[in-house]
C-alpha positions in Angstrom: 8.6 -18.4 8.9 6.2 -15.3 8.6 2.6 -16.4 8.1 -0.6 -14.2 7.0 -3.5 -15.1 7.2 -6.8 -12.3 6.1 -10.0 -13.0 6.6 -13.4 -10.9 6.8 -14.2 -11.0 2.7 -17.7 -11.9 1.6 -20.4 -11.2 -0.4 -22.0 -7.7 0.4 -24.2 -4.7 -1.1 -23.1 -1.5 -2.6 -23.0 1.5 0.3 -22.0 -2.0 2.9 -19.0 -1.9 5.0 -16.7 -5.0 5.8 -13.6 -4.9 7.9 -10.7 -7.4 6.9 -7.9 -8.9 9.2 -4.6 -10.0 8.3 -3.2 -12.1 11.2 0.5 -12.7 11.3 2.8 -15.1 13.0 6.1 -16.3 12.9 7.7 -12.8 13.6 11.1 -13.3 14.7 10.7 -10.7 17.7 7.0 -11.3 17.7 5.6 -7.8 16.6 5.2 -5.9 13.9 7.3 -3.0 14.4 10.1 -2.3 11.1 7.6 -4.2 8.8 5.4 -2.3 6.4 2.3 -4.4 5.2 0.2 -3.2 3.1 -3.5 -4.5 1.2 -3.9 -5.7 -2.2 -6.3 -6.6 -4.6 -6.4 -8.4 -7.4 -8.8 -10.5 -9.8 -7.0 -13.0 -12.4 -6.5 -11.1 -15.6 -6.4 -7.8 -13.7 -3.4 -5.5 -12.6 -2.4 -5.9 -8.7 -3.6 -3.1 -7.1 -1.5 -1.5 -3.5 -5.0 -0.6 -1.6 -3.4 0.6 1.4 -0.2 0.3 3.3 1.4 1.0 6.4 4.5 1.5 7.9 4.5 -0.7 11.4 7.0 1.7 13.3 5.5 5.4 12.7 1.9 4.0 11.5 2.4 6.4 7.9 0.1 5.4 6.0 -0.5 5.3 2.3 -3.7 4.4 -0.4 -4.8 4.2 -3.6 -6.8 6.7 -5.0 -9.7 4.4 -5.0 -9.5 3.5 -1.7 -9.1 7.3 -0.2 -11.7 8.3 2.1 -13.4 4.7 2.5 -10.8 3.0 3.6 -8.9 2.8 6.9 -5.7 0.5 7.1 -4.7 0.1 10.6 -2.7 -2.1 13.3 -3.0 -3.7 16.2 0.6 -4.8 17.5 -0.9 -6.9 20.7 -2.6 -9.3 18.1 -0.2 -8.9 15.1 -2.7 -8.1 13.2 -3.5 -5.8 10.4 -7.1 -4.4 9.6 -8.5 -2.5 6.4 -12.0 -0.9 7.2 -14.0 -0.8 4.1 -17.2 1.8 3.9 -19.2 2.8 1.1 -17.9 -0.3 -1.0 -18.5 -0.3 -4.8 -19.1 -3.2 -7.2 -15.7 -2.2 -8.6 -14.2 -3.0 -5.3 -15.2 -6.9 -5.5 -11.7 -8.3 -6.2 -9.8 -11.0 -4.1 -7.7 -9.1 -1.3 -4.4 -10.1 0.2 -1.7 -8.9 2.2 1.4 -8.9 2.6 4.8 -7.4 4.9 8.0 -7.2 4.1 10.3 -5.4 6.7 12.4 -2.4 6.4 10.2 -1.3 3.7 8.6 1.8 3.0 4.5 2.4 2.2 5.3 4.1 -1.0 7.6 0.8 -2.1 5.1 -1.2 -0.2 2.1 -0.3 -2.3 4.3 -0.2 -5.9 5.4 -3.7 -5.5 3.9 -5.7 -2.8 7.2 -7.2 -1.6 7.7 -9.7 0.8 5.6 -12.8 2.6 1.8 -12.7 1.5 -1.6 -14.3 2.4 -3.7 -16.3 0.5 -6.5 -13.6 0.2 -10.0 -13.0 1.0 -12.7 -12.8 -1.4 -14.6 -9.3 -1.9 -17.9 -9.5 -3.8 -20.0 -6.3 -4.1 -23.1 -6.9 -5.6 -27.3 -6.5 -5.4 
């Protein structure tokens, strides 16, 4: 059964940087190629937001408009494992973030409806 597992939240100032991993196991072929996995965010009471996504097989890559130009969603197939780079980070950033895959899926359906096995998330606190 697929299992992810993020790590890398924690409590950080505004302008910090923080990279998150999202290890995965329990792929049938044992890498990530056909999945698309994408970053999430969410605080309880809030809407889900699809940070960034990625398509494992041609690396196309997709973000939110809040995330554009901070953050780099990226993959390392060797170590089934997922990253999001985080620079500049905001107070409105601090959110719990997850992830999540879900194979033969696109980053556009990836990021609308986070489809698929997820994480139990990593908290993201951006404060002074």
């Amino acid at each position: 059964q697929l299992q992810l597992v993020e790590s890398g939240g924690g409590l950080v100032q505004p302008g910090s940087s923080l990279r998150l991993s999202c290890a995965a196991s329990g792929f049938i072929l044992d890498t990530l190629d056909g999945y698309a996995i994408g970053w999430f965010r969410q605080d309880p009471g809030k809407k889900r937001e699809g940070v960034a996504c990625i398509n494992s097989g041609d690396d196309q890559t997709l973000y939110s408009a809040s995330a554009e130009g901070r953050f780099t969603i990226s993959r390392d197939n060797a170590k089934l494992t997922v990253y999001l780079q985080m620079n500049n980070l905001r107070p409105e950033d601090t959110a719990n973030y997850y992830c999540a895959a879900s194979p033969g899926t696109s980053v556009q359906a990836m990021c609308a409806f986070a489809p698929g096995q997820r994480g139990q998330g990593t908290q993201v606190t951006v404060s002074t």
